[in-house]
C-alpha atoms as a printed R data frame, in Angstrom:
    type eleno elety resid chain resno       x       y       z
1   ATOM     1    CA   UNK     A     1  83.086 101.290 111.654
2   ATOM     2    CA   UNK     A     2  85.596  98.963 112.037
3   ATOM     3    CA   UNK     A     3  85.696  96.301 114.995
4   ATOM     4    CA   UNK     A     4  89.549  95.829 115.150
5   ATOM     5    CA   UNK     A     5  92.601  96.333 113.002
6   ATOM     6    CA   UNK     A     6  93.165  94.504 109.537
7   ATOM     7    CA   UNK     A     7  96.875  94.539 109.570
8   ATOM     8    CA   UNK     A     8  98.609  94.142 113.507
9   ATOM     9    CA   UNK     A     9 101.905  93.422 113.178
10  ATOM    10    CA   UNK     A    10 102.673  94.616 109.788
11  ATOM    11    CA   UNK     A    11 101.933  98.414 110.617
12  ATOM    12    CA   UNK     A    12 105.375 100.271 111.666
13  ATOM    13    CA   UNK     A    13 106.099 104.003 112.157
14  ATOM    14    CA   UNK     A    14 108.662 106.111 110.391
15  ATOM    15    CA   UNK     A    15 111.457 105.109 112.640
16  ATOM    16    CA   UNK     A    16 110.752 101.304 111.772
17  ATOM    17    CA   UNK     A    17 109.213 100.327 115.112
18  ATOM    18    CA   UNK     A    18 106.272  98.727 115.162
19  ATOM    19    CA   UNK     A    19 102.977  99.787 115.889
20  ATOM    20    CA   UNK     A    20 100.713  98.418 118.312
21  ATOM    21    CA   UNK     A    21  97.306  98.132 118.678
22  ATOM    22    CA   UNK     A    22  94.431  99.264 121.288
23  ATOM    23    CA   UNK     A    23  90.676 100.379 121.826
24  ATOM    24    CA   UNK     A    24  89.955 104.098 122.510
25  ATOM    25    CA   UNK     A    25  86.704 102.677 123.578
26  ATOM    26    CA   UNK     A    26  84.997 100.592 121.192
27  ATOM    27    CA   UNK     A    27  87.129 102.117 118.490
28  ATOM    28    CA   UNK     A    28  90.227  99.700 117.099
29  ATOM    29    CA   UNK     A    29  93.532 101.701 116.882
30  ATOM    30    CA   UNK     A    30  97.319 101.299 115.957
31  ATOM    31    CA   UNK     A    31  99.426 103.006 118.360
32  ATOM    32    CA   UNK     A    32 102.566 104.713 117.700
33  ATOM    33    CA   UNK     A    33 104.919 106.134 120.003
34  ATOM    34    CA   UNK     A    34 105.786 110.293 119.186
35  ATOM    35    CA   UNK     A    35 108.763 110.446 121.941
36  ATOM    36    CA   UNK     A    36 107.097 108.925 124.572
37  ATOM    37    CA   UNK     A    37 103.644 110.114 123.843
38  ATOM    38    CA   UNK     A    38 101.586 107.117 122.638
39  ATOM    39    CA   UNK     A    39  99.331 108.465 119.408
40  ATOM    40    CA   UNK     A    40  96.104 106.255 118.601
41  ATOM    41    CA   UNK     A    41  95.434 106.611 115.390
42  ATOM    42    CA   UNK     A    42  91.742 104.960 114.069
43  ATOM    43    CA   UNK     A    43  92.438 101.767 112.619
44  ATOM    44    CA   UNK     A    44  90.115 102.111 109.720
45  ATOM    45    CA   UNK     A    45  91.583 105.241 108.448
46  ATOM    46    CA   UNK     A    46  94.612 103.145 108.067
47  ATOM    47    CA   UNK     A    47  93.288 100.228 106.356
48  ATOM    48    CA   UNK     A    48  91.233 102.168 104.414
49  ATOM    49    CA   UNK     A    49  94.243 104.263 102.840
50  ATOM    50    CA   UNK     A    50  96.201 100.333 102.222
51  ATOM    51    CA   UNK     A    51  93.244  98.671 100.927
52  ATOM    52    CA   UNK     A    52  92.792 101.829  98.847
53  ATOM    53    CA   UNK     A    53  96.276 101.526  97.202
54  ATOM    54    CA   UNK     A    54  95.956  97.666  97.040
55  ATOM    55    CA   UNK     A    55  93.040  98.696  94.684
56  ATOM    56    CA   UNK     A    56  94.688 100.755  92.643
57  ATOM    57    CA   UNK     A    57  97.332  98.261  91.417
58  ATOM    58    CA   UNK     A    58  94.371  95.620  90.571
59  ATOM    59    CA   UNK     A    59  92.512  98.727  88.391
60  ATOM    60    CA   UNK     A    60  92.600  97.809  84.778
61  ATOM    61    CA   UNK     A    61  94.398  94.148  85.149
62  ATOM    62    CA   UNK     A    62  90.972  92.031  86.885
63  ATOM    63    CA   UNK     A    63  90.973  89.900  83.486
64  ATOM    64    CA   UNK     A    64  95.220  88.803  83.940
65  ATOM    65    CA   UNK     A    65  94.579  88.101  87.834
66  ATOM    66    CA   UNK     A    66  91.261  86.407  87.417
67  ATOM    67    CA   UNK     A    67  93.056  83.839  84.783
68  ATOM    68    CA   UNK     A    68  96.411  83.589  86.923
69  ATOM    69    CA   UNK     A    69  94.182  83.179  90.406
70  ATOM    70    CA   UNK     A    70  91.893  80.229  88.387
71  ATOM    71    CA   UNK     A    71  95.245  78.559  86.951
72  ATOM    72    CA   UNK     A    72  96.842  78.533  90.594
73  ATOM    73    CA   UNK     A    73  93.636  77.246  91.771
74  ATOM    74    CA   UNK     A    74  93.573  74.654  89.172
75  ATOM    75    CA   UNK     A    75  90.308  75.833  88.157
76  ATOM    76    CA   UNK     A    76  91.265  77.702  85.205
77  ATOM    77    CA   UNK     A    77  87.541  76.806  82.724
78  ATOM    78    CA   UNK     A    78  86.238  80.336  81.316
79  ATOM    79    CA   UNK     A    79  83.525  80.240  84.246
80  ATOM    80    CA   UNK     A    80  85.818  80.291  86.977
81  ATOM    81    CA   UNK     A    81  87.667  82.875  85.304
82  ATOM    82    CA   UNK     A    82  84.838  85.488  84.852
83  ATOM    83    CA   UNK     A    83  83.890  84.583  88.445
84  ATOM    84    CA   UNK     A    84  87.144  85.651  89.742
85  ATOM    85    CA   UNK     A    85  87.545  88.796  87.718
86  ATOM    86    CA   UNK     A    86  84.015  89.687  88.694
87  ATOM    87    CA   UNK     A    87  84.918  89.666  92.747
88  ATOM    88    CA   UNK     A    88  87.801  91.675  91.543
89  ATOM    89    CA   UNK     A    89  85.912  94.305  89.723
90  ATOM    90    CA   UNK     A    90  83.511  94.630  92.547
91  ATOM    91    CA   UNK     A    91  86.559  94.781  95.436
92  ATOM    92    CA   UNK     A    92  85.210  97.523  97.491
93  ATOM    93    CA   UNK     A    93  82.190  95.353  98.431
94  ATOM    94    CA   UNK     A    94  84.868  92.929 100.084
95  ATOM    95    CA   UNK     A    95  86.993  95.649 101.524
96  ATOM    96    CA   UNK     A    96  83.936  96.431 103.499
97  ATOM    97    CA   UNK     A    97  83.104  92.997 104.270
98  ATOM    98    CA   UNK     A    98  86.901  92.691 105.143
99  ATOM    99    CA   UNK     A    99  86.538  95.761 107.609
100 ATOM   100    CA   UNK     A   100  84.235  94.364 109.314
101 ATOM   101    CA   UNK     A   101  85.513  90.448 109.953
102 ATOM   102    CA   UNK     A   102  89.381  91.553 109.540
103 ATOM   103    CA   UNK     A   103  91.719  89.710 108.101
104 ATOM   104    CA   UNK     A   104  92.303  85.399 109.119
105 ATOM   105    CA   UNK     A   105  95.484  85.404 111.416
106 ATOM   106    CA   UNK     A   106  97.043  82.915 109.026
107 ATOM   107    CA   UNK     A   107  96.585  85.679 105.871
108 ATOM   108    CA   UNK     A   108  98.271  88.255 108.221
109 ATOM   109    CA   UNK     A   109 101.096  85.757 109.379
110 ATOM   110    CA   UNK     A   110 101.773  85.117 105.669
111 ATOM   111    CA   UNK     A   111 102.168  88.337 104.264
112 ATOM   112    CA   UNK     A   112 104.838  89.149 107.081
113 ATOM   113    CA   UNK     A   113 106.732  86.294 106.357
114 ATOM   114    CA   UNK     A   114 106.514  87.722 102.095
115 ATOM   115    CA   UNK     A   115 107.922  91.075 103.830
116 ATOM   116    CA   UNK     A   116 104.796  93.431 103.397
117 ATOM   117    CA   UNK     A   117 104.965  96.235 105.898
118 ATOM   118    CA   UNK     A   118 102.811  99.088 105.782
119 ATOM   119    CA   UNK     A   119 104.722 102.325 106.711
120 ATOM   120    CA   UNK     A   120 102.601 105.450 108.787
121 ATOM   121    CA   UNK     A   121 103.258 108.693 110.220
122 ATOM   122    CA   UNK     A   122 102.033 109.898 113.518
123 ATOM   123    CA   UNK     A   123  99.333 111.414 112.057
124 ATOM   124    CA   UNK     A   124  98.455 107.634 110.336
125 ATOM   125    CA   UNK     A   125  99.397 109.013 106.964
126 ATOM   126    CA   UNK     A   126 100.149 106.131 104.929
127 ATOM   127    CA   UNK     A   127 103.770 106.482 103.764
128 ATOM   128    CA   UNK     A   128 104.380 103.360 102.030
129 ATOM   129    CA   UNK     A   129 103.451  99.902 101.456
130 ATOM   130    CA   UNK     A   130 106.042  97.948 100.769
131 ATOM   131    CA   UNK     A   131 105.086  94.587  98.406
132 ATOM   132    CA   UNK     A   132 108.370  92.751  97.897
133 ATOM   133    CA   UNK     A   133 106.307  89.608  96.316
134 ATOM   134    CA   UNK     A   134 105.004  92.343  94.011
135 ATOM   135    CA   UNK     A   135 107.796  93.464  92.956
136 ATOM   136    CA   UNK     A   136 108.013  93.055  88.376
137 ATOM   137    CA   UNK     A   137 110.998  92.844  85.818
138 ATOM   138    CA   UNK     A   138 110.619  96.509  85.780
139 ATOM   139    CA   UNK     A   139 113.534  97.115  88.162
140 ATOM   140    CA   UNK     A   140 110.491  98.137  90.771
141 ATOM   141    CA   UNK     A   141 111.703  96.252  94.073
142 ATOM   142    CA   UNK     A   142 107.719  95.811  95.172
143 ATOM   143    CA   UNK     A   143 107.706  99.017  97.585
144 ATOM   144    CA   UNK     A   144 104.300 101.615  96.892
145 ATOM   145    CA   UNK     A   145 105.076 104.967  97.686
């Protein structure tokens, strides 16, 4: 179980209004409002579905990342390279330690600033996760749907 919410701030309902966040108890939420009702969702089964996704576009490219992270680190010899590709590969492990310490203030702060926004309905279906940083010479404008 989670003990509060990865992503405050950058979690917004279908009408583009953000979400906020409570306890139902001991249990972290995002709260949306469903005409006037307020709707606490579970934070984790949020983050979950976004950290889930966030996978899925690593899948299959740990070795390109690992060498990019190490050259923007300046630490780009073969060992730091396998060592970075290796935390990749083995992501879920830090999900779950990410779940449980949630995510530094200043990574949070950042990533709004970069525009991600994490789209739910009131049922805390993830509807999109929108990247723009991520966005490639594809055409694809970052956005995860």
């Amino acid at each position: 179980m989670t003990k509060k919410p990865l992503f405050p701030g950058l979690v917004f309902d279908e009408n583009d209004q953000p979400a906020g966040t409570a306890y139902v108890g001991d249990e972290p939420c995002y709260v949306v409002d469903d005409a006037g009702f307020r709707r606490h969702i579970p934070s984790g089964q949020v983050d979950r579905q976004v950290l889930s996704r966030m996978q899925e576009l690593i899948k299959g490219n740990e070795e390109l990342l690992g060498e990019q992270t190490a050259k923007m680190l300046g630490q780009d010899d073969l060992f730091s390279v396998a060592a970075i590709a290796s935390q990749l590969k083995n992501m879920d492990k830090q999900f779950d330690a990410m779940m449980e310490t949630g995510l530094p203030e200043e990574a949070r702060a950042y990533l709004g600033m970069l525009g991600f926004k994490i789209v739910i309905d009131m049922h805390g279906e993830v509807l999109r996760v929108d990247q723009p940083g991520a966005a490639g010479g594809d055409g694809n404008d970052g956005r995860n749907e």
